[in-house]
C-alpha positions as CSV (number, residue, x, y, z in Angstrom):
1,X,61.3,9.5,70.5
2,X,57.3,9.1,70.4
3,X,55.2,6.0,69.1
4,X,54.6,8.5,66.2
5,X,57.7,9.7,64.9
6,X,57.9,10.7,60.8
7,X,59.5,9.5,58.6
8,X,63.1,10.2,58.5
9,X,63.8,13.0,55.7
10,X,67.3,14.3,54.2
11,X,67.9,18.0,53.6
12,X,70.7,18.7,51.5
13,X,71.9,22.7,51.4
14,X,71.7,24.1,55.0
15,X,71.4,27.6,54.0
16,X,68.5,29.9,55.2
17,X,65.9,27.9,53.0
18,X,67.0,24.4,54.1
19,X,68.7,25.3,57.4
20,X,64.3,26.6,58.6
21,X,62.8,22.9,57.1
22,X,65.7,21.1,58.8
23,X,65.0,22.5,62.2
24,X,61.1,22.6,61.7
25,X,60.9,19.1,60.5
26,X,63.1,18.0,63.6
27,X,60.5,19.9,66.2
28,X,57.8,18.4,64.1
29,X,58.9,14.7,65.0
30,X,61.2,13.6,62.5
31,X,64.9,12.7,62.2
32,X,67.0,14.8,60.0
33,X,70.3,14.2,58.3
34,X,71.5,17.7,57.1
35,X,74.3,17.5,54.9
36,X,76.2,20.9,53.3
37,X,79.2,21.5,52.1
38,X,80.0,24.1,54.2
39,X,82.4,23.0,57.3
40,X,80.5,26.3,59.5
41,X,77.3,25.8,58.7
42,X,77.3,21.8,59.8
43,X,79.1,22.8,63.1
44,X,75.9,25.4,63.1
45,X,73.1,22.5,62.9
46,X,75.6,19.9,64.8
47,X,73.4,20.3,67.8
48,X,70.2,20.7,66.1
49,X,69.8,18.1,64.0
50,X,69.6,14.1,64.3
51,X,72.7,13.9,62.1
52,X,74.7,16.3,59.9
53,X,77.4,15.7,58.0
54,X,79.2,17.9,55.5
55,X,79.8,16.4,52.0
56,X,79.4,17.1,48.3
57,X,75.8,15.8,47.7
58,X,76.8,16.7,44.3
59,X,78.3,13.2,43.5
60,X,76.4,9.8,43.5
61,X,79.3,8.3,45.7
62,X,79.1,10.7,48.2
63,X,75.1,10.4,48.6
64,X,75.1,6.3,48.2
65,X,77.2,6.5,51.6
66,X,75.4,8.8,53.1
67,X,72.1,5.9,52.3
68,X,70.5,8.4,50.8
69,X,68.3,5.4,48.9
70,X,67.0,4.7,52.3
71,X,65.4,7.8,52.9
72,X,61.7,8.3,51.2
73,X,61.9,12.2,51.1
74,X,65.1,14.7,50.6
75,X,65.0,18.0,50.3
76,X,67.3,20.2,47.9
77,X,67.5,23.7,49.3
78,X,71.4,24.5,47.7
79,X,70.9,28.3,47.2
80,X,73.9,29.2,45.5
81,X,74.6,27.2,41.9
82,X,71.7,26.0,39.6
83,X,74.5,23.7,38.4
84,X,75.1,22.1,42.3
85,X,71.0,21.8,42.9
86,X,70.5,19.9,39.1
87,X,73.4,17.4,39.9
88,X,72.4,16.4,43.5
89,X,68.6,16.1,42.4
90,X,70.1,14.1,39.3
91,X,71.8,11.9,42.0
92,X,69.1,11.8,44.1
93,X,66.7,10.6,41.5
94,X,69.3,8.0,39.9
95,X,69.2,6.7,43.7
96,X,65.6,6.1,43.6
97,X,64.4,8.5,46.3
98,X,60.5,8.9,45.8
99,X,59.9,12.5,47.3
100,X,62.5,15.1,46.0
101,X,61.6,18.5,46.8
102,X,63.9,21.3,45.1
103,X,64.0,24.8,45.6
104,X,64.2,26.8,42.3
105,X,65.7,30.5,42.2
106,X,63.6,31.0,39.1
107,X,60.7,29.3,36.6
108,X,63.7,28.4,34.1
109,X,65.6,26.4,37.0
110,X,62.3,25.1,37.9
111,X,61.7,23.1,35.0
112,X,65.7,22.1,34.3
113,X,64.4,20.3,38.0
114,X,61.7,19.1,37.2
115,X,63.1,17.3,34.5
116,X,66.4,16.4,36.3
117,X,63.9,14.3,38.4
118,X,62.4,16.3,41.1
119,X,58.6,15.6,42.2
120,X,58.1,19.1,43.8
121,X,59.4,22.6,43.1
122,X,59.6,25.5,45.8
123,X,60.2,29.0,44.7
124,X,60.3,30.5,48.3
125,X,61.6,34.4,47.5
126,X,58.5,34.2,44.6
127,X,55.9,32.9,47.3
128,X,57.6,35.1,50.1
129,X,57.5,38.4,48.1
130,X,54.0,37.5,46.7
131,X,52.3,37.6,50.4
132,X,54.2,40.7,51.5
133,X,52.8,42.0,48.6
134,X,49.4,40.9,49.2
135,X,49.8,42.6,53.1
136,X,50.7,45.3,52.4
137,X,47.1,46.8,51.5
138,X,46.6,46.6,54.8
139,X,43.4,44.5,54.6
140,X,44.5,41.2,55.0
141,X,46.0,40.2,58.0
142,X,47.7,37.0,56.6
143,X,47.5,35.3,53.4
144,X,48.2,31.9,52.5
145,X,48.4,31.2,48.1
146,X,48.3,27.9,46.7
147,X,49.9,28.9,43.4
148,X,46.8,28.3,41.6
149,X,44.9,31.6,42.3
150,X,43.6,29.9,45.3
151,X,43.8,31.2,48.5
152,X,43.3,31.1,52.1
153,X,42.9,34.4,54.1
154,X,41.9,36.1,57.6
155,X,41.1,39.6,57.9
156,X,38.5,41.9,59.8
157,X,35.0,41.4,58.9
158,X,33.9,43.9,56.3
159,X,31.3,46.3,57.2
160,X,28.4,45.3,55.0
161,X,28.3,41.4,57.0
162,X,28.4,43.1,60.4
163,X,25.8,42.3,62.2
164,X,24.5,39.6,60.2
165,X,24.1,35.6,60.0
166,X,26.3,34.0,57.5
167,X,23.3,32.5,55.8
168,X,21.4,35.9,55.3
169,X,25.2,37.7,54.4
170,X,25.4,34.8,51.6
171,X,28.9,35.6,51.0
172,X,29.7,32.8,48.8
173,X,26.8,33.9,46.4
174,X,27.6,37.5,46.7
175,X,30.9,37.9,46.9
176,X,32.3,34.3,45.6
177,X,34.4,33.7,49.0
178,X,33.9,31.1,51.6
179,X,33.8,32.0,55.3
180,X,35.7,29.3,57.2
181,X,36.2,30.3,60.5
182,X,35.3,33.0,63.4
183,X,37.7,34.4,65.9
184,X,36.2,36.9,68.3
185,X,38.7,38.8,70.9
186,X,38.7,37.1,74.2
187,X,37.0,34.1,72.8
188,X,37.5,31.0,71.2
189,X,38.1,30.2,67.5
190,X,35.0,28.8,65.8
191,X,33.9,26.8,62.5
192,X,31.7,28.7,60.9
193,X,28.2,27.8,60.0
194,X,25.1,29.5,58.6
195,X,23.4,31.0,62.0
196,X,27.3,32.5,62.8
197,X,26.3,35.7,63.5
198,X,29.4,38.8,62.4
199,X,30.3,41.1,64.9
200,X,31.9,44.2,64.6
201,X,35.8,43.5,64.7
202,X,35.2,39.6,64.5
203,X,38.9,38.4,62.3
204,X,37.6,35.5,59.7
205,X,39.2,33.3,58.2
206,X,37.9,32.9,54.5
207,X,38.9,30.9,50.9
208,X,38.2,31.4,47.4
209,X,40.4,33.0,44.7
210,X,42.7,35.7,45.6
211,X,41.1,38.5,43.5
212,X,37.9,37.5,45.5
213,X,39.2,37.6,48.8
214,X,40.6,41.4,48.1
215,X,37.6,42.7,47.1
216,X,35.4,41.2,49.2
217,X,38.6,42.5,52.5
218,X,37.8,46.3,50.0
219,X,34.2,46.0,51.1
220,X,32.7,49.2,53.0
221,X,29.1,49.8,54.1
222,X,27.0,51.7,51.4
């Protein structure tokens, strides 16, 4: 492996949730250990992953062989039983691992989590159904939410900027966004600065709070 491999993590629940970061956080340099209790789905990752084993992470035992105190991260991504996810982040956190991340079917499992001992909640049907929401106006062209009303966004350059310079646009005064970035057909993408001059069909790449971003995406020429 490279001079800068991650850190190895441990993914517990190799569903659709758990089975994407497994195999992501493999092609971004790390080793995995998957473990689920499902015989098909380890034979699944068996030649995906660093290491995959099935077992009930459920049970302290089970994970205390697995080392699972050796690992700095684990990720919980059981998707079937709140009761299975609360015991093996109980276990997890009884273990000592620093960096649990759950995933949470619902704000009421989130917080039995939390509490059970995990350091970062993922609700990924909420978030996932939140930006197909937010695309489907048609006006953004991807969406990014941080979960506190911040977001980042790219769409196509609204018709009042066209044909100006950022600085003389002054979208952050006027319309409370932040333009980040510039990506012009056939060209390069760019930072932006204040001289960045808005073309017609330039895609930007903007921030600010979400009800922002739509309106300022809503914008037409007066």
């Amino acid at each position: 492996m490279s001079a800068d491999t991650r850190n190895p993590v441990l993914v517990i629940g190799l569903g659709r949730f758990g089975g994407s970061v497994a195999r992501t956080l493999q092609r971004m340099g790390h080793e995995v250990l998957g473990a689920d209790i499902d015989e098909a789905r380890v034979q699944q990752y068996a030649s995906e992953l660093t290491q995959v084993v099935e077992a009930d992470c459920t049970d302290f035992r089970c994970l205390e062989k697995l080392g699972a105190k050796s690992f700095t991260s684990a990720v919980v991504g059981i998707g079937n039983g709140i009761e299975a996810s609360v015991l093996t982040v109980l276990a997890l956190s009884d273990l000592g691992v620093p960096n649990i991340w759950a995933k949470a079917t619902n704000h009421k499992h989130g917080r039995i989590l939390e509490r059970t001992g995990a350091h970062h909640i993922v609700f990924p049907e909420e978030r996932m159904g939140e930006r197909v929401a937010r695309l489907l106006n048609e006006r953004l062209l991807d969406f990014i939410s941080f979960g506190d009303e911040f977001s980042i966004a790219k769409l196509v350059a609204p018709e009042p900027i066209i044909g100006l310079p950022l600085v003389t646009s002054e979208c952050r005064k006027k319309f409370d966004v932040t333009v980040i970035g510039v990506k012009r057909e056939g060209e390069d993408f760019i930072h932006a600065v204040p001289d960045t001059l808005i073309m017609p069909g330039d895609v930007l790449v903007v921030s600010g709070q979400t009800d922002k971003i739509e309106a300022f995406a809503s914008l037409h020429a007066k």
